[in-house]
N, C-alpha and C positions, 0 to 999 in steps of 0.2 A: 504494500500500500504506500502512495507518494506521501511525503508529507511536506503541508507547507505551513512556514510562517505567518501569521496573520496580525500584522501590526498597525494599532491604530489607540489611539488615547479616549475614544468614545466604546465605553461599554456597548451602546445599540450596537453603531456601526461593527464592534467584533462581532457581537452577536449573530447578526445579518449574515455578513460572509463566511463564519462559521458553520454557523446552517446551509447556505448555499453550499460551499465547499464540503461539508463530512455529507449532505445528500447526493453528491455527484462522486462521495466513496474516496474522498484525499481524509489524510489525516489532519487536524489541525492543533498547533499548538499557536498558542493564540500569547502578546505580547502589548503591555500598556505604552511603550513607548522604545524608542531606540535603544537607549543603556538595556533595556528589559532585554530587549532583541538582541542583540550580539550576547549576553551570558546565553540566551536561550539558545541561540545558532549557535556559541561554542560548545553547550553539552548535548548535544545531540544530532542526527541527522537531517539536516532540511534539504528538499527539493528543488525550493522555492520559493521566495520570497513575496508578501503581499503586502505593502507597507504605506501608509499614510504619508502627507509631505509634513502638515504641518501638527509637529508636535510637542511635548515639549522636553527637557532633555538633549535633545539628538531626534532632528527630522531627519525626513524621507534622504532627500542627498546625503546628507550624510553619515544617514546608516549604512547607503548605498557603498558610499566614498569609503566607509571602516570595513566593511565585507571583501570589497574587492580588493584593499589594503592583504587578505588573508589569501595566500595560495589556493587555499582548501575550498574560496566562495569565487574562483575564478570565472567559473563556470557554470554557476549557480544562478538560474534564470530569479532578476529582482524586477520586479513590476511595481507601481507606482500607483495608487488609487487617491484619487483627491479631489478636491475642490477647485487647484489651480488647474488653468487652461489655458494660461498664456504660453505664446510658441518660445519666452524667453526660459521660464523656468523647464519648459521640455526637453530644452536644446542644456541645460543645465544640469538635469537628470541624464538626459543620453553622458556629457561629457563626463558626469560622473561612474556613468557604467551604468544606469537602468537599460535594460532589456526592452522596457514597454511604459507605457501611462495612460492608465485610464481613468477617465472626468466622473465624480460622484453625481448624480446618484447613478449607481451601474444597476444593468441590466442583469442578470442570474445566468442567464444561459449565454449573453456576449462572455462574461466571465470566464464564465466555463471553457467555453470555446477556445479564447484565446489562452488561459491556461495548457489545456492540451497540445495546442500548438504549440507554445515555449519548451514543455517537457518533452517533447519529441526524440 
């Protein structure tokens, strides 16, 4: 079974993705915020990354930025789920190593979808 990260600072919003994600059969461990996220990515195996930009702590780039920082998350598809949509913060996430970014509120099955594809 895959398992992904699911980081975001709103309890709904992990919720939500949570649910989407363990019904579509991925594992989820689920993470309040970036520091959270990297201890959680260092004791265990993730798949994949699913992480908020703005949070507080350590946002989305720059959980991004400290994963890729890691050998071991080189290759480790990070996606990007947020409220921003500007092409500046996109182009800021790609430079930092996000794989993908998708604009809140998301869809359940584009989710899915484009998960699949990044795990390929």
């Amino acid at each position: 079974m895959r398992s992904i990260l699911a980081v975001d600072d709103s309890p709904s919003m992990r919720k939500m993705v949570s649910f989407t994600l363990s019904s579509a059969g991925f594992k989820v461990v689920e993470a309040v915020d970036g520091v959270d996220a990297l201890e959680k990515a260092q004791a265990q195996n993730i798949d994949l990354v699913l992480a908020d930009q703005n949070m507080p702590r350590l946002d989305g780039i720059g959980l991004t930025r400290k994963l890729r920082e890691n050998p071991r998350f080189k290759g480790t598809p990070i996606l990007i789920l947020t409220t921003e949509s500007s092409d500046l913060m996109k182009q800021a996430g790609r430079a930092a190593g996000a794989t993908g970014w998708l604009v809140k509120p998301f869809d359940p099955n584009r989710l899915i979808e484009v998960i699949q594809k990044v795990l390929r």
